[in-house]
Biopython code that builds the backbone (N, CA, C, O; Angstrom):
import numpy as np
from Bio.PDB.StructureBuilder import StructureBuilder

atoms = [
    (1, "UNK", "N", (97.917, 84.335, 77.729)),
    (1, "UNK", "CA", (97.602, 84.030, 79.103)),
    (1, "UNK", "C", (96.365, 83.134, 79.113)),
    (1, "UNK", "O", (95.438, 83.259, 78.313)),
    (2, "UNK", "N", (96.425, 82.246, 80.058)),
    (2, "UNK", "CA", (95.465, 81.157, 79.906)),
    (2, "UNK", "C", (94.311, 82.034, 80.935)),
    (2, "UNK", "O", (94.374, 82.898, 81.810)),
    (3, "UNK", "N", (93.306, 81.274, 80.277)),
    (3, "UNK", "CA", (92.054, 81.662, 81.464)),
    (3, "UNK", "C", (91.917, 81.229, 83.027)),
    (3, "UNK", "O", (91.067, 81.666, 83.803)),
    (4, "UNK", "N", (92.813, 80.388, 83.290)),
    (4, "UNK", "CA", (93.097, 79.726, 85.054)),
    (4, "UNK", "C", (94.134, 80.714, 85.568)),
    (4, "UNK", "O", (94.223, 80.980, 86.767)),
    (5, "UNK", "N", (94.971, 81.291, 84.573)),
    (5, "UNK", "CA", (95.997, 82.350, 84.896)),
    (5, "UNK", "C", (95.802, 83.381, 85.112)),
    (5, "UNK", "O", (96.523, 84.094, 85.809)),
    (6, "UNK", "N", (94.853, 83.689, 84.607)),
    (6, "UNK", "CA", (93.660, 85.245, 84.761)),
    (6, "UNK", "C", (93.038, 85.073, 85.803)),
    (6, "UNK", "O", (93.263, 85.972, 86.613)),
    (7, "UNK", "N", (92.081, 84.019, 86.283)),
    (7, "UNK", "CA", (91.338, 83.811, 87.762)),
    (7, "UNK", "C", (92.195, 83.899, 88.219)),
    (7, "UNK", "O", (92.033, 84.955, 88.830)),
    (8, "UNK", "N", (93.251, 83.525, 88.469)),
    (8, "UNK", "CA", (94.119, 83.509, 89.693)),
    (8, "UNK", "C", (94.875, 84.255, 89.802)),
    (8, "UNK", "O", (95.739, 84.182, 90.677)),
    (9, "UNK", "N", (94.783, 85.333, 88.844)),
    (9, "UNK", "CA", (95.650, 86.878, 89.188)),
    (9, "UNK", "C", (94.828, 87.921, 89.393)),
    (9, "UNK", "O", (95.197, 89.080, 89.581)),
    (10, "UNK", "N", (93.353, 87.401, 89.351)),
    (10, "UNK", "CA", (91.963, 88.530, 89.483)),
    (10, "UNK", "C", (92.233, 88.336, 91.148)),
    (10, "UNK", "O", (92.575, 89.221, 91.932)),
    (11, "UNK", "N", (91.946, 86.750, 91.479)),
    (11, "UNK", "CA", (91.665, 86.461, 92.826)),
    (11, "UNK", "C", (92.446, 86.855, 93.766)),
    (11, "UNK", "O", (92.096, 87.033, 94.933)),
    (12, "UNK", "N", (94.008, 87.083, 93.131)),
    (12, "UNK", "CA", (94.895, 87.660, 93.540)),
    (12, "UNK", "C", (94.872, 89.312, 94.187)),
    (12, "UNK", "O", (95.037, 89.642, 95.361)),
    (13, "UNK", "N", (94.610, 90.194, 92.993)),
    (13, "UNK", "CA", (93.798, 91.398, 92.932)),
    (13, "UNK", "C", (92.840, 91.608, 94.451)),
    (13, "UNK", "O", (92.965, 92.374, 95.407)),
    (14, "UNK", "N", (91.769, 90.423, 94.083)),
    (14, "UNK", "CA", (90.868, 91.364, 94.802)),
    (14, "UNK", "C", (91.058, 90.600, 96.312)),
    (14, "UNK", "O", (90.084, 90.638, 97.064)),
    (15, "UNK", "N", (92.118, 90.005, 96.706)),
    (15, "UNK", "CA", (92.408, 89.719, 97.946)),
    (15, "UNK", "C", (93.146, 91.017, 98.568)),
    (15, "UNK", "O", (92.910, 91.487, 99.681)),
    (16, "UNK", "N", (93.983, 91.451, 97.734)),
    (16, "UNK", "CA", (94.828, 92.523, 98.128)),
    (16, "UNK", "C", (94.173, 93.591, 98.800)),
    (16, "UNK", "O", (94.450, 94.085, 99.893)),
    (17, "UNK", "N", (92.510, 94.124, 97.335)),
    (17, "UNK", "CA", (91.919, 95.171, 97.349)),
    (17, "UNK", "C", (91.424, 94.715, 98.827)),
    (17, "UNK", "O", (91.814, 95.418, 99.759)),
    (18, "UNK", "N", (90.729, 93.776, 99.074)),
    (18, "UNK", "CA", (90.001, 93.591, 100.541)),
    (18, "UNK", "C", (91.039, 93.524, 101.458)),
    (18, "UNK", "O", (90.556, 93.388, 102.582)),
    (19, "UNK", "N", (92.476, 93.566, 101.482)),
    (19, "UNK", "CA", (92.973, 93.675, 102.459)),
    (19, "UNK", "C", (93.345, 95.330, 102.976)),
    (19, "UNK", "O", (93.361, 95.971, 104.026)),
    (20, "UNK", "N", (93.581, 95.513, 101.738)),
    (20, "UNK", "CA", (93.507, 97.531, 101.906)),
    (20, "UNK", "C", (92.354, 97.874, 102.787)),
    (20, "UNK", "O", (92.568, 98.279, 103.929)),
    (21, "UNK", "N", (91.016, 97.721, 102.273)),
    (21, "UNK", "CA", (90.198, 98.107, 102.526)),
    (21, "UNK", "C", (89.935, 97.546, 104.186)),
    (21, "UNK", "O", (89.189, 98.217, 104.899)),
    (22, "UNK", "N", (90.458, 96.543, 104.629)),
    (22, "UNK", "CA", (90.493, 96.332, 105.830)),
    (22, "UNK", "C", (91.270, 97.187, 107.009)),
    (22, "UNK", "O", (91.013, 97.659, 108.116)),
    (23, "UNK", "N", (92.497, 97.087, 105.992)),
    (23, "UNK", "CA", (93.283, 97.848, 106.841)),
    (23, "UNK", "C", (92.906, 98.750, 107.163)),
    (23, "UNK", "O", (92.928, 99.071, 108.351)),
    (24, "UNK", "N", (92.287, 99.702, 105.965)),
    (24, "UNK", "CA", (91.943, 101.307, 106.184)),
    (24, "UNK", "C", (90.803, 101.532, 106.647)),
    (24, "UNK", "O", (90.390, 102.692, 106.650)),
    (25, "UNK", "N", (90.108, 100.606, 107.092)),
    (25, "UNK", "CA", (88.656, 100.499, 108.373)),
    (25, "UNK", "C", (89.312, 100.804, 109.685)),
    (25, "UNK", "O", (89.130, 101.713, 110.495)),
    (26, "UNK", "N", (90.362, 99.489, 109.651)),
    (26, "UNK", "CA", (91.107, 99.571, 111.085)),
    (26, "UNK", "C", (91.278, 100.899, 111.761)),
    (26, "UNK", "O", (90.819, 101.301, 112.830)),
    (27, "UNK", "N", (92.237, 101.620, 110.663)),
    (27, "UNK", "CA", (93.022, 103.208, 110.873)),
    (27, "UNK", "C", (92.114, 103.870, 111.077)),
    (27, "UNK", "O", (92.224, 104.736, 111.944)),
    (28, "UNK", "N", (90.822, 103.710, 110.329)),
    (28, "UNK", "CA", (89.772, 104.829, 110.642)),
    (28, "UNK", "C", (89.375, 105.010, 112.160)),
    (28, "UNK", "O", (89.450, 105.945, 112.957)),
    (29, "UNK", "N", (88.867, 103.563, 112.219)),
    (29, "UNK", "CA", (88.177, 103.418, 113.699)),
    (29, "UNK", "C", (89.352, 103.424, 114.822)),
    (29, "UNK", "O", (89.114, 103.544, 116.024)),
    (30, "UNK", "N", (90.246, 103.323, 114.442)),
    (30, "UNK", "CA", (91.196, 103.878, 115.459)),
    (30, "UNK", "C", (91.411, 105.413, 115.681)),
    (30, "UNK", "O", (91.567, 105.974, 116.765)),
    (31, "UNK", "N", (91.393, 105.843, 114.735)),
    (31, "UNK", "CA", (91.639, 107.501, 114.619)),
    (31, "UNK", "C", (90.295, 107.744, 115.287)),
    (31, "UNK", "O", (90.275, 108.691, 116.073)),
    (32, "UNK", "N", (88.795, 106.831, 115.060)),
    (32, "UNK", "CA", (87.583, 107.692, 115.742)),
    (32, "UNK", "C", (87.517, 107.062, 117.207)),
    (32, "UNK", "O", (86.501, 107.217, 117.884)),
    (33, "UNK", "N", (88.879, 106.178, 117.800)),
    (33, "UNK", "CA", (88.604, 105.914, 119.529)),
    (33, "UNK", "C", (90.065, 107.170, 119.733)),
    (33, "UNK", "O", (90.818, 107.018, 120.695)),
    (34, "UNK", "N", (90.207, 107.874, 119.127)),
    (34, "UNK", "CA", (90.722, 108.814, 119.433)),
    (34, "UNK", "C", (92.455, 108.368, 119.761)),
    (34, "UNK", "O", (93.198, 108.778, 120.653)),
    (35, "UNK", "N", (92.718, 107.367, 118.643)),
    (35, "UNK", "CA", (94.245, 106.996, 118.813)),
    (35, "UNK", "C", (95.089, 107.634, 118.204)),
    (35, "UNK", "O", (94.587, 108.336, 117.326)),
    (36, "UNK", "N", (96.260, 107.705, 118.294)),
    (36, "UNK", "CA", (97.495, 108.522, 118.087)),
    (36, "UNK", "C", (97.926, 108.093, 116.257)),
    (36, "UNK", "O", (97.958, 106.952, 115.795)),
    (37, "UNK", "N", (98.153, 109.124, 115.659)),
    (37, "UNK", "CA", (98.090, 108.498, 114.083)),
    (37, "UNK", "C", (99.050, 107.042, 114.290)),
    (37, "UNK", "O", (98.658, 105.890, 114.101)),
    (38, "UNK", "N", (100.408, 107.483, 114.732)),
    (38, "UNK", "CA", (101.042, 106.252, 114.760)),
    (38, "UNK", "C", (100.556, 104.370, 115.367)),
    (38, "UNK", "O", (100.845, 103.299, 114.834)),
    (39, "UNK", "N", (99.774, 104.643, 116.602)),
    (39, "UNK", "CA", (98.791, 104.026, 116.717)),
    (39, "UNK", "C", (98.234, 103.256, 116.149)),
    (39, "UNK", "O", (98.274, 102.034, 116.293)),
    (40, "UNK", "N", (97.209, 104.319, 114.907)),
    (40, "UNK", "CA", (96.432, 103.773, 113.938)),
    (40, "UNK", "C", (97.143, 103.177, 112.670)),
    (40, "UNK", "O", (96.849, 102.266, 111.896)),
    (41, "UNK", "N", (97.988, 103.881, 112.745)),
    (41, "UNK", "CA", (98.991, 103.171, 111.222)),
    (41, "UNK", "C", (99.122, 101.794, 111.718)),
    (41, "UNK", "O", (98.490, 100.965, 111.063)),
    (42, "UNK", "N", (99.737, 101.393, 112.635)),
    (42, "UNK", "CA", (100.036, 100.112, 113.258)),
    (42, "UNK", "C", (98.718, 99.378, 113.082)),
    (42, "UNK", "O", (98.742, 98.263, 112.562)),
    (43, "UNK", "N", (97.336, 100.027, 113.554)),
    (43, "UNK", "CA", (96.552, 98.646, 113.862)),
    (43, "UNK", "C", (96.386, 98.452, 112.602)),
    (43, "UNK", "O", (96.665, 97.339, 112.155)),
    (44, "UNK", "N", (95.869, 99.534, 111.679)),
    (44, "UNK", "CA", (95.784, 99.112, 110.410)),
    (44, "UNK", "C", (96.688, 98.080, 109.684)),
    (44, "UNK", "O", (96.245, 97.379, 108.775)),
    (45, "UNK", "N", (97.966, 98.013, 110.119)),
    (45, "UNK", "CA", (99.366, 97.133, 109.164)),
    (45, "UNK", "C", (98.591, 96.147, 109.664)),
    (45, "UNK", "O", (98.009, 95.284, 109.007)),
    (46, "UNK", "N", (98.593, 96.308, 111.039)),
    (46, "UNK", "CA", (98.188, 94.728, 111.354)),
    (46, "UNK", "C", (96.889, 93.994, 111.009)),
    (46, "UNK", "O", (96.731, 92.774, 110.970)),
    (47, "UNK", "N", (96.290, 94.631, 110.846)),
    (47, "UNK", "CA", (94.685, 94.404, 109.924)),
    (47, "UNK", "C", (95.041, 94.007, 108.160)),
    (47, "UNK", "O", (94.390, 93.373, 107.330)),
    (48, "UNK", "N", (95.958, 94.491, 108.111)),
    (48, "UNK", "CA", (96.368, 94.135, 106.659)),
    (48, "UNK", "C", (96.949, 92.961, 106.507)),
    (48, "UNK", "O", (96.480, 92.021, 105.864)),
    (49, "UNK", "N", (98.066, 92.981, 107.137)),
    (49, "UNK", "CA", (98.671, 91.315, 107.546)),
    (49, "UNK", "C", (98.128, 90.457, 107.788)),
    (49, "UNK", "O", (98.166, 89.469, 107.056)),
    (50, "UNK", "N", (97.330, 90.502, 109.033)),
    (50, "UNK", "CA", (96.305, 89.394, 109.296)),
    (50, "UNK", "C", (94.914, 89.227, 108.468)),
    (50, "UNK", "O", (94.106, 88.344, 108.756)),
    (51, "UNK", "N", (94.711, 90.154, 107.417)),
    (51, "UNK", "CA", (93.988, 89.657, 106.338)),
    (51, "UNK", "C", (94.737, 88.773, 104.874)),
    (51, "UNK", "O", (94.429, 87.824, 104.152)),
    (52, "UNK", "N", (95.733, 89.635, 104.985)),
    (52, "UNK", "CA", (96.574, 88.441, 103.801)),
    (52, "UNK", "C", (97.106, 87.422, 104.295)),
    (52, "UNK", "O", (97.496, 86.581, 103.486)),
    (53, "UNK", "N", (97.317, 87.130, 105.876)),
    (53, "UNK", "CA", (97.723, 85.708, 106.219)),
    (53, "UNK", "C", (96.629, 85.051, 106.040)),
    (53, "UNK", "O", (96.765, 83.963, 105.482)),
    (54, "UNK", "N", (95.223, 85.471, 106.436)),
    (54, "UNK", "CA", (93.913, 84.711, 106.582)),
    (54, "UNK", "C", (93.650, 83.847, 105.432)),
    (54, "UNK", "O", (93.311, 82.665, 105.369)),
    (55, "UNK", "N", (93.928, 84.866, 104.401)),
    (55, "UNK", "CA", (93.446, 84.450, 102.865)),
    (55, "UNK", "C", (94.366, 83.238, 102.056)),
    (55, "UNK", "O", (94.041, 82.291, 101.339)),
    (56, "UNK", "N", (95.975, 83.884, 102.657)),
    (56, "UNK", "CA", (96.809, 82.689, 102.205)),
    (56, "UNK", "C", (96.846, 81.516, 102.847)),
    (56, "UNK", "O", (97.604, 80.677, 102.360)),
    (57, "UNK", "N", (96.187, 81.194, 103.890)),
    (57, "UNK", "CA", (95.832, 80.130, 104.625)),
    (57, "UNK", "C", (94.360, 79.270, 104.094)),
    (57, "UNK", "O", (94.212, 78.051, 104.009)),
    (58, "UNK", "N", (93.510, 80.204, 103.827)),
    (58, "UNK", "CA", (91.866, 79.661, 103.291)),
    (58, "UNK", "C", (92.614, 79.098, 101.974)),
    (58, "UNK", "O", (92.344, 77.914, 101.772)),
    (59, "UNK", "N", (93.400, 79.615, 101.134)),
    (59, "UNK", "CA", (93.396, 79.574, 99.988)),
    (59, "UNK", "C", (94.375, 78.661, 99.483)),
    (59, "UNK", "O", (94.483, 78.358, 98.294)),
    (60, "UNK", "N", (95.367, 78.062, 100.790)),
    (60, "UNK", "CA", (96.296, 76.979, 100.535)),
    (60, "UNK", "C", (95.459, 75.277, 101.084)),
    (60, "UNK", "O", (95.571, 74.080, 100.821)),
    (61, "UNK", "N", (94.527, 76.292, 102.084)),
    (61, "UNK", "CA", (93.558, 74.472, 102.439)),
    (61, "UNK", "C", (92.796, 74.266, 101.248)),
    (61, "UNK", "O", (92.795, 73.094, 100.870)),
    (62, "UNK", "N", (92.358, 74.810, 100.777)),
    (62, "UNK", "CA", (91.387, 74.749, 99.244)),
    (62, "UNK", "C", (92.180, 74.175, 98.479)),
    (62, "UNK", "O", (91.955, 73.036, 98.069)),
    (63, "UNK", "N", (93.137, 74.791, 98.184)),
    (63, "UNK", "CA", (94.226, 73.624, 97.287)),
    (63, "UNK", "C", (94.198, 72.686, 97.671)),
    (63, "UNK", "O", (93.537, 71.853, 97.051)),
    (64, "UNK", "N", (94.825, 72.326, 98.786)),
    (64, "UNK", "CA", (95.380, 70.840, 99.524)),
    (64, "UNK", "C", (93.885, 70.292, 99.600)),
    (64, "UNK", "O", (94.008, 69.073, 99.477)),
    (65, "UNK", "N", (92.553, 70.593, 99.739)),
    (65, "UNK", "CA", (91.570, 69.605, 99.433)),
    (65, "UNK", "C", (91.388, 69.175, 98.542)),
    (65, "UNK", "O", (91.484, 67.960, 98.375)),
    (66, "UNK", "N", (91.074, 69.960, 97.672)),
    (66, "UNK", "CA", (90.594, 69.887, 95.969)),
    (66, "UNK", "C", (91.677, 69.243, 94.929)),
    (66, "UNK", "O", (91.411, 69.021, 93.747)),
    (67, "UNK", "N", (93.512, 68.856, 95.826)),
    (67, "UNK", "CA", (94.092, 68.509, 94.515)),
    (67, "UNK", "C", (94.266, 66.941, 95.228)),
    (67, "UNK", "O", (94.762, 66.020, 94.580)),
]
sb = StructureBuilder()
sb.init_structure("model")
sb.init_model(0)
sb.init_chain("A")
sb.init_seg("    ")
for serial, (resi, resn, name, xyz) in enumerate(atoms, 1):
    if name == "N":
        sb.init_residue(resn, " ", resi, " ")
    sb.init_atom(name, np.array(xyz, "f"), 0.0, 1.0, " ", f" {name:<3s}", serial, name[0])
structure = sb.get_structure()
């Protein structure tokens, strides 16, 4: 495995990890405005989604500048 193949499966990694970790902020603070679990499962997905769309968007303009 090349070393550009490794950054970019780390960067991969820790986009994911920060999208978990987003999500599961979401669910929290939903569960503490006193929302319904189902509720919170939802805002959380959607906190998750809209962090991995965010990233695959930052991370496709970075390409398209830099190549």
């Amino acid at each position: 495995m090349s070393d550009r193949t490794a950054v970019i499966m780390l960067a991969c990694a820790m986009t994911v990890l920060v999208a978990i970790l987003v999500g599961g902020a979401a669910g929290y603070l939903a569960r503490r405005d006193h929302a319904t679990y189902s509720t919170a499962v939802t805002r959380a997905a959607l906190a998750f989604a809209a962090t991995l769309t965010l990233a695959a968007t930052v991370a496709s303009a970075l390409a398209n500048a830099f190549s």
